[in-house]
Backbone as CSV, one residue per row, in Angstrom:
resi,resn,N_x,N_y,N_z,CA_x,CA_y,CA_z,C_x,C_y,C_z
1,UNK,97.005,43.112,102.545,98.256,43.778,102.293,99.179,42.866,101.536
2,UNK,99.780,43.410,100.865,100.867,42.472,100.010,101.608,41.393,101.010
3,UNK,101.974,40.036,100.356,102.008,39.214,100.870,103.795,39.741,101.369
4,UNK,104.657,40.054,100.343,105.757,40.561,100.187,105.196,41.780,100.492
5,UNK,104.776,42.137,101.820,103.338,43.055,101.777,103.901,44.733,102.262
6,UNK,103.194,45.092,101.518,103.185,46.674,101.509,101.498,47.201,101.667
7,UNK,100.826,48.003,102.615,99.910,48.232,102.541,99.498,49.237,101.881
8,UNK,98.003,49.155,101.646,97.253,49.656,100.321,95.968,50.431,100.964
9,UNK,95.743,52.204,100.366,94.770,52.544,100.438,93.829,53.211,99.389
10,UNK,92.788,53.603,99.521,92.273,54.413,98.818,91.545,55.259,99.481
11,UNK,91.406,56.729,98.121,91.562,58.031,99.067,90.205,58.593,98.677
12,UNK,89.688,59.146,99.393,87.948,59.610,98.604,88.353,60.795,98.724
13,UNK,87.909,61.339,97.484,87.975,62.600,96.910,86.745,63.912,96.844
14,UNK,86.712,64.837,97.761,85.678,65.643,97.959,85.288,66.549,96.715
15,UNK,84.376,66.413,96.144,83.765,67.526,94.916,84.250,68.653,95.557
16,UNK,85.101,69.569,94.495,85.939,70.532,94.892,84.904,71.873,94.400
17,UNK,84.221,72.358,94.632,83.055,73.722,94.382,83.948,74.478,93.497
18,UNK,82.701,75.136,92.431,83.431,75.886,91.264,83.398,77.195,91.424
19,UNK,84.336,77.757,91.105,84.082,79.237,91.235,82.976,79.811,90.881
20,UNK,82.262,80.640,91.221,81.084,80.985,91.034,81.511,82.899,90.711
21,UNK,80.872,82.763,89.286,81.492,84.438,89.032,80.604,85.642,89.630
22,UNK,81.020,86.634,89.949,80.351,87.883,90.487,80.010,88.627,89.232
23,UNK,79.188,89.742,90.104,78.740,90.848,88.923,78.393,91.724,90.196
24,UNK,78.536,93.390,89.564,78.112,94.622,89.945,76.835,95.155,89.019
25,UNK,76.494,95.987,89.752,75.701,97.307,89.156,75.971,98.539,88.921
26,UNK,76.166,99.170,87.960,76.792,100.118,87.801,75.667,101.097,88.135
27,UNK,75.957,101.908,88.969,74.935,103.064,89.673,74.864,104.472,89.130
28,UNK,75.745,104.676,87.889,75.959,105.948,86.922,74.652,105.928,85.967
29,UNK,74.223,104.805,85.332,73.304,104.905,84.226,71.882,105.047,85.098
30,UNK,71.132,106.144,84.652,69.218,106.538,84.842,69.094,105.569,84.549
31,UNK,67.791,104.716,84.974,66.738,104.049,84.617,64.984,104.776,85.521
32,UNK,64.490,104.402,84.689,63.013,104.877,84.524,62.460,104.144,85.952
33,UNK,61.790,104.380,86.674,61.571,103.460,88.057,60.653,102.187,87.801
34,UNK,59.475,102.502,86.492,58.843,101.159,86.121,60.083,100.441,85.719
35,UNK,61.076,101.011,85.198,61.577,99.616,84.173,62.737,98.701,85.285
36,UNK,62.946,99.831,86.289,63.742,98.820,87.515,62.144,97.901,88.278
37,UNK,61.637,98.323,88.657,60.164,97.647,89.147,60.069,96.175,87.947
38,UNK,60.386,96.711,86.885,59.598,95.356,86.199,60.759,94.230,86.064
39,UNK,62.060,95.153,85.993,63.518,94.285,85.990,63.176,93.243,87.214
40,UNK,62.689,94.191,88.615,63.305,92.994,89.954,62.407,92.348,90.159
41,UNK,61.035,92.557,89.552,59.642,91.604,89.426,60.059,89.888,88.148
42,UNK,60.480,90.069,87.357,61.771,89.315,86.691,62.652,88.618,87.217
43,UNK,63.275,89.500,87.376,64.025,88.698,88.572,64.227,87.947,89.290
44,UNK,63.052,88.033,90.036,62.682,87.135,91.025,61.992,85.804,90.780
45,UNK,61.412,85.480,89.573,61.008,84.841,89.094,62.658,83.849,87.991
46,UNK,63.350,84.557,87.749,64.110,84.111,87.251,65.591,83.387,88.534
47,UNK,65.357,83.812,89.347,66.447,83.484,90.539,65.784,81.864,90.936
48,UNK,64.642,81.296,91.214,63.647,80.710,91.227,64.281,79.792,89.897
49,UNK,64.280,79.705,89.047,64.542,78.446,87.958,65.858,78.466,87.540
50,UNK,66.851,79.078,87.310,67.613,79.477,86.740,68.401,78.207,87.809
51,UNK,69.561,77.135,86.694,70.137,76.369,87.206,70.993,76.464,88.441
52,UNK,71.704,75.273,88.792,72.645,75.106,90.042,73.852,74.883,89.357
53,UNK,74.576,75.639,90.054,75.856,75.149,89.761,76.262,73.840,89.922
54,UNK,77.210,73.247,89.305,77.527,71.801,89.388,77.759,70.895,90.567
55,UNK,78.513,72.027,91.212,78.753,71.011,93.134,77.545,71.609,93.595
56,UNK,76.768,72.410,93.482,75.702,72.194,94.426,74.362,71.397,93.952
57,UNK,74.522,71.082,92.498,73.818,69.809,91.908,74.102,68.591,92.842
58,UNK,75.188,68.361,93.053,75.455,67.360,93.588,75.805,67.380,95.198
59,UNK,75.481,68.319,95.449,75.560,68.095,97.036,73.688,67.782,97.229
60,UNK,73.139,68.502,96.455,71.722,68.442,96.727,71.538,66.597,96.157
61,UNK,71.646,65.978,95.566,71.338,64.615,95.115,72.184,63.903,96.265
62,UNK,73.375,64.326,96.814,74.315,63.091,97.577,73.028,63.383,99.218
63,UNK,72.684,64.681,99.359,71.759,65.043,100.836,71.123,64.454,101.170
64,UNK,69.952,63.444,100.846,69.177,62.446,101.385,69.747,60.936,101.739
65,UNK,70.874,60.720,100.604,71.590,59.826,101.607,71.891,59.926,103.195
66,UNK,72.753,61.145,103.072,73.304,61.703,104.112,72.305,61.758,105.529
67,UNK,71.255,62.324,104.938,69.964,63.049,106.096,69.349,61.453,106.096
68,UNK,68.836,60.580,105.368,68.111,59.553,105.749,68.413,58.705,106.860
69,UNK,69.400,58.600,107.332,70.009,57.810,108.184,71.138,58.532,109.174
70,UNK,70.728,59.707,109.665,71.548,60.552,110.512,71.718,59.675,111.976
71,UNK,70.678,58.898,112.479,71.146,58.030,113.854,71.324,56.605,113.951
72,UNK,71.366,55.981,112.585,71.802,54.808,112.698,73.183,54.814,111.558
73,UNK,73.272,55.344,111.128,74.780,55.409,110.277,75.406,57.175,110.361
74,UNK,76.157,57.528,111.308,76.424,58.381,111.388,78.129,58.752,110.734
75,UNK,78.745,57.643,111.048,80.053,57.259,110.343,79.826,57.214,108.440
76,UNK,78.886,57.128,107.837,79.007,57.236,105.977,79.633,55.637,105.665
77,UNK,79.141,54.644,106.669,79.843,53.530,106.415,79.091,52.821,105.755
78,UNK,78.685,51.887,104.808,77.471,51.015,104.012,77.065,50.072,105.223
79,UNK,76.142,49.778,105.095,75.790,48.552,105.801,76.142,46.948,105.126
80,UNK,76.419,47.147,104.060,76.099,45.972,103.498,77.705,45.104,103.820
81,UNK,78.921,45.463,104.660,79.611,45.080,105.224,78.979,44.215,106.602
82,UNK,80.240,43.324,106.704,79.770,42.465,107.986,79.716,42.760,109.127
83,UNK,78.936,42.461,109.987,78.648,42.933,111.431,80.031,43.247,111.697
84,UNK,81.181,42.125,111.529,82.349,41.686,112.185,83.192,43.066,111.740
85,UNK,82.909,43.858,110.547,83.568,45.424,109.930,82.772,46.001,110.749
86,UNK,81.744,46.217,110.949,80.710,47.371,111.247,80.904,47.104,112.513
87,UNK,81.546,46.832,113.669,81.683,46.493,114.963,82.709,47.818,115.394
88,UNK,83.798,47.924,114.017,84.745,49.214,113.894,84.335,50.247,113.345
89,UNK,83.004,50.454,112.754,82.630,51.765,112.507,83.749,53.286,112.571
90,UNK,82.854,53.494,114.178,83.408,54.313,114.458,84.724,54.608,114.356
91,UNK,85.918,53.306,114.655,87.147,54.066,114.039,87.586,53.980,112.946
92,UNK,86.979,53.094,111.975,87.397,53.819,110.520,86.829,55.028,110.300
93,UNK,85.666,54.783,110.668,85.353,56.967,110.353,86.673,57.524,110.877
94,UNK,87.040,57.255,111.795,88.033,58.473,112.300,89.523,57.842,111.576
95,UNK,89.718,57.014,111.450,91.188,56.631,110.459,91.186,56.974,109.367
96,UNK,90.112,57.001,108.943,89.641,56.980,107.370,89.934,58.901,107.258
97,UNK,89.324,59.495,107.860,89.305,61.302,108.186,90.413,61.546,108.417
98,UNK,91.825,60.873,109.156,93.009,61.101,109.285,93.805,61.025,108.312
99,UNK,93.543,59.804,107.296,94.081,59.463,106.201,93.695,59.522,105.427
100,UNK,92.751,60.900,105.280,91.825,61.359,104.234,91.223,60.193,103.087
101,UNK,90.828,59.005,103.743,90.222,57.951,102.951,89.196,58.090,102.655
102,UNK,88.243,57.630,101.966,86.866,57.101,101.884,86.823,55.958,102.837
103,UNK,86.482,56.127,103.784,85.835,55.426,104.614,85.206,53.898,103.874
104,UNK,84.277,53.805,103.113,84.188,52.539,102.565,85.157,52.251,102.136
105,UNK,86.329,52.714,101.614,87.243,51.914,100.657,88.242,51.045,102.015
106,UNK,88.457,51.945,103.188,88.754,51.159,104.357,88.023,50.232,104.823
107,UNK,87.173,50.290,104.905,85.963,49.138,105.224,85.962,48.239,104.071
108,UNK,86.139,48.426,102.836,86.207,47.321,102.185,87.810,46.326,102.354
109,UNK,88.662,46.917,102.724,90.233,46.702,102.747,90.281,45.578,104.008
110,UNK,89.377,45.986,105.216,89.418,45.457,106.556,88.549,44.104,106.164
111,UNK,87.364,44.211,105.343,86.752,43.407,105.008,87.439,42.040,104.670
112,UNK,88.224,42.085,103.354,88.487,40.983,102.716,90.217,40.979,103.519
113,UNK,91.251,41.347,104.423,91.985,41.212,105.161,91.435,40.657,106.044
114,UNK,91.016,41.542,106.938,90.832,40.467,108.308,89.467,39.867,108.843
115,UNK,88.197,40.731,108.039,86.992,40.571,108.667,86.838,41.182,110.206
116,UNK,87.873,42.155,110.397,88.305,42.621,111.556,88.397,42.251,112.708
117,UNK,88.955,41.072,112.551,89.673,40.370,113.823,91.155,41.091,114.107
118,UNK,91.375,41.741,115.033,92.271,42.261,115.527,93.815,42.008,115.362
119,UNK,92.860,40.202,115.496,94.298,39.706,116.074,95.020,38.507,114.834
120,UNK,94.071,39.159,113.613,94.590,37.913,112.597,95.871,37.682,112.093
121,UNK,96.623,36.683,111.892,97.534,36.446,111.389,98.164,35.559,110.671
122,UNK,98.589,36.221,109.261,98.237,35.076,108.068,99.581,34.362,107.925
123,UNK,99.318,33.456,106.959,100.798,32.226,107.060,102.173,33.146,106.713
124,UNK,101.668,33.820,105.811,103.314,34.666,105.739,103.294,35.842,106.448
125,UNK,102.759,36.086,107.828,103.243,36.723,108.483,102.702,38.283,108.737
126,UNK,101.568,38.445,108.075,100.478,39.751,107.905,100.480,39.496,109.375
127,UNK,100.032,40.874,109.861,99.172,40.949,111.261,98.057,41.818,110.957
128,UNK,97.283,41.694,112.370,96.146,42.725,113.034,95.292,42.971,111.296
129,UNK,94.297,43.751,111.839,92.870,44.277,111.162,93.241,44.819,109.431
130,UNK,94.566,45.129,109.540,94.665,45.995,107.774,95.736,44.518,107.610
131,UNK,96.246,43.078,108.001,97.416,42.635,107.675,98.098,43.007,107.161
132,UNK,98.823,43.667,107.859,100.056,44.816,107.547,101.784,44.002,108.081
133,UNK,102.403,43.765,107.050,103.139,43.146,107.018,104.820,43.380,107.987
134,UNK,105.342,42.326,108.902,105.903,43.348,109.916,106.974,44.226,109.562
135,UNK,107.518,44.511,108.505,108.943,45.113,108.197,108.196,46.997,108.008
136,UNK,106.701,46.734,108.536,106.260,48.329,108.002,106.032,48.844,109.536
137,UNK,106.674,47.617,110.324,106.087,48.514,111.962,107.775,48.999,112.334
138,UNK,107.411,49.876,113.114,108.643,50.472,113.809,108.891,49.420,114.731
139,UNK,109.766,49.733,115.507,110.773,48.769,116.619,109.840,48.642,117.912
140,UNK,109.278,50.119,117.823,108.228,50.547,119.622,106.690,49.912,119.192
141,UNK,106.616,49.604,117.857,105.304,49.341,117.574,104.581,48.078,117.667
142,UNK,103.214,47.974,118.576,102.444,46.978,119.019,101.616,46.523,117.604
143,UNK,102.049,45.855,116.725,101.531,45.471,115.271,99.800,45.379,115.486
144,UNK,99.679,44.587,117.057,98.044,43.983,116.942,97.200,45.345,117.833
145,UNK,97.987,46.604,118.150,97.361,47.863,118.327,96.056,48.333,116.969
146,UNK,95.100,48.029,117.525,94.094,48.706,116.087,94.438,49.905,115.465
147,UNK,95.173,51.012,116.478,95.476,52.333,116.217,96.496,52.195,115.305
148,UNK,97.574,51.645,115.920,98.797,51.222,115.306,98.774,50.783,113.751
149,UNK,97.986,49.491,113.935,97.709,48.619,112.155,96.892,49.523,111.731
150,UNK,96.543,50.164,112.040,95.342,51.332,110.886,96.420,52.279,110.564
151,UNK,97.246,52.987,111.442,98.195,54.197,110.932,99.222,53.174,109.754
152,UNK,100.040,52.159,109.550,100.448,51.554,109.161,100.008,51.220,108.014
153,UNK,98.878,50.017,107.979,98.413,49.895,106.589,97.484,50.804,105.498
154,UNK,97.545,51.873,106.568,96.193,52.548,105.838,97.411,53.905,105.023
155,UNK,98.429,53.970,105.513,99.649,54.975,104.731,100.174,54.291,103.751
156,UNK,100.294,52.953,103.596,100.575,52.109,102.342,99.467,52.227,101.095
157,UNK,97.995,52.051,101.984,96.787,52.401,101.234,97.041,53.968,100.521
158,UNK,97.447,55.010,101.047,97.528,55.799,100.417,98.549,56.031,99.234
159,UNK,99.729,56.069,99.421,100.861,55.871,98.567,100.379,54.542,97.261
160,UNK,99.674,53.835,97.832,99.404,52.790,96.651,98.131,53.518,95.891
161,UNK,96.924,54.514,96.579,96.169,54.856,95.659,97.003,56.450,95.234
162,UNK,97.841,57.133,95.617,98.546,58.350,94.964,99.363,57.368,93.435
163,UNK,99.904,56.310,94.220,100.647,55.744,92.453,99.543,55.136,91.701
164,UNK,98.331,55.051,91.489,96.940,54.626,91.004,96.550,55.840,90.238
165,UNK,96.777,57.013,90.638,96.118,58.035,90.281,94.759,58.555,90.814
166,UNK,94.656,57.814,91.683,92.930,57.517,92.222,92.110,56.645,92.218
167,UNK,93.009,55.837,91.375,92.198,54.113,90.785,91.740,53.295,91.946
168,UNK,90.288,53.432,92.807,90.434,52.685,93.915,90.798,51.082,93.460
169,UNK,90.666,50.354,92.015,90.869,49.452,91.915,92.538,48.983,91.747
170,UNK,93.001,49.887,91.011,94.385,49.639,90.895,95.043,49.564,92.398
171,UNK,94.471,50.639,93.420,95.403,50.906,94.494,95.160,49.848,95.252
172,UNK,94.151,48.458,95.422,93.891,47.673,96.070,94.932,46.675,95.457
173,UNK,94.772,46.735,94.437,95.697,45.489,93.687,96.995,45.755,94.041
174,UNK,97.746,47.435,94.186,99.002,47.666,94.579,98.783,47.291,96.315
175,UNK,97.777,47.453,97.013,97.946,46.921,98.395,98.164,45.504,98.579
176,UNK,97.793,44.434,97.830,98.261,43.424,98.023,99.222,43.142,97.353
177,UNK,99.481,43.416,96.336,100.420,43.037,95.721,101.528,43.321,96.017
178,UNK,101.657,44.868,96.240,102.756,45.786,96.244,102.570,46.825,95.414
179,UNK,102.982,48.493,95.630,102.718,49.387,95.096,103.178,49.014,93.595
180,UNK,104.431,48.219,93.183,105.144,47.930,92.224,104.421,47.119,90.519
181,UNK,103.529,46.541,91.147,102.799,45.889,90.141,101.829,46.419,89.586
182,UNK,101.528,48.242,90.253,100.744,48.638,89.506,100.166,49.337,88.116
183,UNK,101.560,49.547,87.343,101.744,50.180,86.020,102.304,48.864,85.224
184,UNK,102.352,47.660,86.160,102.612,46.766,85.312,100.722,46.108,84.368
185,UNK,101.601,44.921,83.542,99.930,44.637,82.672,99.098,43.859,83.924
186,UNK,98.344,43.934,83.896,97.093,42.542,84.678,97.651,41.258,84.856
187,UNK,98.091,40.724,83.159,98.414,39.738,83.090,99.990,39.192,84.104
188,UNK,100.423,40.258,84.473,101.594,39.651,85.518,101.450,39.751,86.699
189,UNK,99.937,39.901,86.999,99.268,39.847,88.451,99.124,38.332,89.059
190,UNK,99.428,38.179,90.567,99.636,36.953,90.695,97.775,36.576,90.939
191,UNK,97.984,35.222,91.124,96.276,34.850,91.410,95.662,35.357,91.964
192,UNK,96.631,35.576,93.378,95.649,36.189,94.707,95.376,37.693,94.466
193,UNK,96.171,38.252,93.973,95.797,39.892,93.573,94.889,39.956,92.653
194,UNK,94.734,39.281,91.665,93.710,39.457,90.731,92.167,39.230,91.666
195,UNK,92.067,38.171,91.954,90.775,37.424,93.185,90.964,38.757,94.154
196,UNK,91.294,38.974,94.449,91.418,40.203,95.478,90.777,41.619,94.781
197,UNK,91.164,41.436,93.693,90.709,42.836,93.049,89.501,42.777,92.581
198,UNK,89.112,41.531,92.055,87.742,40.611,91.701,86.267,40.905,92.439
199,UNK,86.816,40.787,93.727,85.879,40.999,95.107,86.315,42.508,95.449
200,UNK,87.149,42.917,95.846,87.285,44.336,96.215,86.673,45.774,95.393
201,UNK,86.840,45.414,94.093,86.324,46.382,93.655,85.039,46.684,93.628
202,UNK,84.040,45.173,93.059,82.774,45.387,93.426,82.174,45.486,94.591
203,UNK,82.438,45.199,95.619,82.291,45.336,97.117,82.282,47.228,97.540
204,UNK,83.312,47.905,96.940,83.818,49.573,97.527,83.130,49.851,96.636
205,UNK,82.509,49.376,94.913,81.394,50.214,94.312,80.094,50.077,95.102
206,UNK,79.868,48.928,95.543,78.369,48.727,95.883,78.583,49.556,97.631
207,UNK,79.730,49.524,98.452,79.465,50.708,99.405,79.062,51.683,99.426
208,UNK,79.679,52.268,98.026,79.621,53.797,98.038,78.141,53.872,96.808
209,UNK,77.755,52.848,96.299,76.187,53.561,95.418,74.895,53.880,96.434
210,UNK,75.376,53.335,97.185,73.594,53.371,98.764,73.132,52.226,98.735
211,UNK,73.422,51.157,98.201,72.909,49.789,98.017,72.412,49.213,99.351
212,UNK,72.119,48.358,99.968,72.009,47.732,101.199,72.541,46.114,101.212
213,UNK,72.761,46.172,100.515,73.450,44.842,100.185,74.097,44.097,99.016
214,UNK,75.481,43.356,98.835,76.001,43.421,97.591,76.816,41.864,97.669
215,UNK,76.028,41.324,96.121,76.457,40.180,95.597,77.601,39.576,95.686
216,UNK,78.647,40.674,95.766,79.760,40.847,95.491,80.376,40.185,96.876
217,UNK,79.921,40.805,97.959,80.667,40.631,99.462,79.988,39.410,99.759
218,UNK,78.830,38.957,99.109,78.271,37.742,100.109,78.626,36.406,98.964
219,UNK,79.537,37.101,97.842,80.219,35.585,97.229,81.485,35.738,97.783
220,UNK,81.733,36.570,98.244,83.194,36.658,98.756,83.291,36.146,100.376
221,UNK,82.451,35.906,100.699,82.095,35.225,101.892,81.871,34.063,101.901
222,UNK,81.243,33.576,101.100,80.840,32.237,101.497,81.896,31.467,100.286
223,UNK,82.495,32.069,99.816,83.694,31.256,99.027,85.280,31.423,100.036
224,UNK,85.556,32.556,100.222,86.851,32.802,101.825,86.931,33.453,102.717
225,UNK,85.226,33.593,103.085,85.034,34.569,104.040,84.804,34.055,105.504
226,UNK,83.937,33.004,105.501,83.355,32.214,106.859,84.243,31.885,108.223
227,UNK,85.320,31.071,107.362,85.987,30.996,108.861,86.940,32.269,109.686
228,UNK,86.851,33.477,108.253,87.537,34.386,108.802,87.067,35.074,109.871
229,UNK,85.046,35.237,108.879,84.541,36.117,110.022,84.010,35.467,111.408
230,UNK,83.784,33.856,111.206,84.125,33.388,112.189,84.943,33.122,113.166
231,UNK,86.001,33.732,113.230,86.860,34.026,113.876,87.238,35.353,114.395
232,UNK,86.505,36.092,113.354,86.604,37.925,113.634,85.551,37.527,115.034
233,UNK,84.660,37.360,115.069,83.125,37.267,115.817,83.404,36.434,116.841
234,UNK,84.459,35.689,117.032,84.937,34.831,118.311,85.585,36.111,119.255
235,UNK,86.631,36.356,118.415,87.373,37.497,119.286,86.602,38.713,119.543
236,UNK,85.799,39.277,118.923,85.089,40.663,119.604,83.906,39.907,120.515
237,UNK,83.734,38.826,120.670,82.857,38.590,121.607,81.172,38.713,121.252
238,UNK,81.159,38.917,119.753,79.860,38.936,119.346,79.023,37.551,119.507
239,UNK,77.672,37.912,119.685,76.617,36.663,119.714,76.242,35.984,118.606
């Protein structure tokens, strides 16, 4: 989250189905009974090849993702995130569905923030799992609540990918940065937002292609990842 931090999301966008046009039969005009016989013999043969419409092109190609892995990834989360993300699965599926996210793009956000240690907290003052900066919590609000820092940074995430246009890359760069720097050039991006956007973007492409693992997250690890997720993996009590 922006250091001067404002949190940052991105929003996955459902293939919206195309209208699909109708037709009648007009029941006034004779036809000969062979030539309806040979019409629906035709027919039937032609219902059989005759293309797919465009969203159901693509619901049929996205389906074996989906179906291949119905009891070990039931959440649509990549694997190729760290145990220390994938420990929260289940509630980014459900934060992510509240805040109509893509789910990986949250999982990538939790990733390079906290490695999902709950309880992280950075020198200028980020907290919990999205480091969500404190001037975005209410007065009643428990910052290191998972529920809490997910409703919080993950509404910054959105507003930063609505001023993106959809850009999951731009809206990451407005999450750390600030929504503000995002119609600005690159070049007045500070270090850490650029490096941030560096790793983030390729990380939420390689979630969402089916990959099983990505270059991207395991240089981003072993260059500022280790002691984080070593520390994510202290606090959840993992082995």
């Amino acid at each position: 989250m922006p250091r001067a931090r404002t949190t940052k999301t991105y929003q996955q966008t459902a293939a919206t189905p195309q209208d699909e046009g109708s037709g009648c039969l007009s029941g006034f005009a004779f036809v000969p009974l062979v030539v309806i016989l040979t019409s629906l013999f035709l027919a039937s043969f032609a219902w059989d090849i005759s293309p797919l419409p465009a969203n159901q092109t693509a619901e049929i190609i996205q389906a074996p993702l989906l179906e291949s892995t119905p009891d070990t990834n039931p959440t649509g989360i990549s694997p190729i995130f760290r145990r220390e993300v994938l420990y929260w699965a289940d509630s980014i599926s459900a934060w992510a569905s509240a805040s109509g996210l893509n789910p990986n793009l949250v999982a990538t956000i939790m990733q390079i923030e906290s490695c999902g240690d709950p309880r992280a907290l950075s020198s200028a003052g980020a907290m919990g799992l999205f480091q969500v900066m404190p001037y975005h919590f209410r007065a009643s609000d428990n910052p290191y609540n998972p529920d809490t820092n997910a409703a919080r940074g993950l509404a910054y995430l959105v507003r930063s990918l609505e001023t993106a246009n959809g850009d999951a890359r731009l809206a990451m760069a407005g999450y750390n940065g600030g929504i503000g720097i995002i119609p600005r050039g690159e070049w007045t991006w500070s270090a850490q937002t650029k490096r941030y956007v560096q790793y983030g973007a390729p990380i939420y492409s390689d979630a969402i292609s089916g990959v099983t693992s990505s270059d991207a997250l395991n240089e981003w690890y072993i260059n500022y990842g280790v002691s984080l997720c070593k520390q994510a993996s202290q606090r959840l009590g993992l082995p």
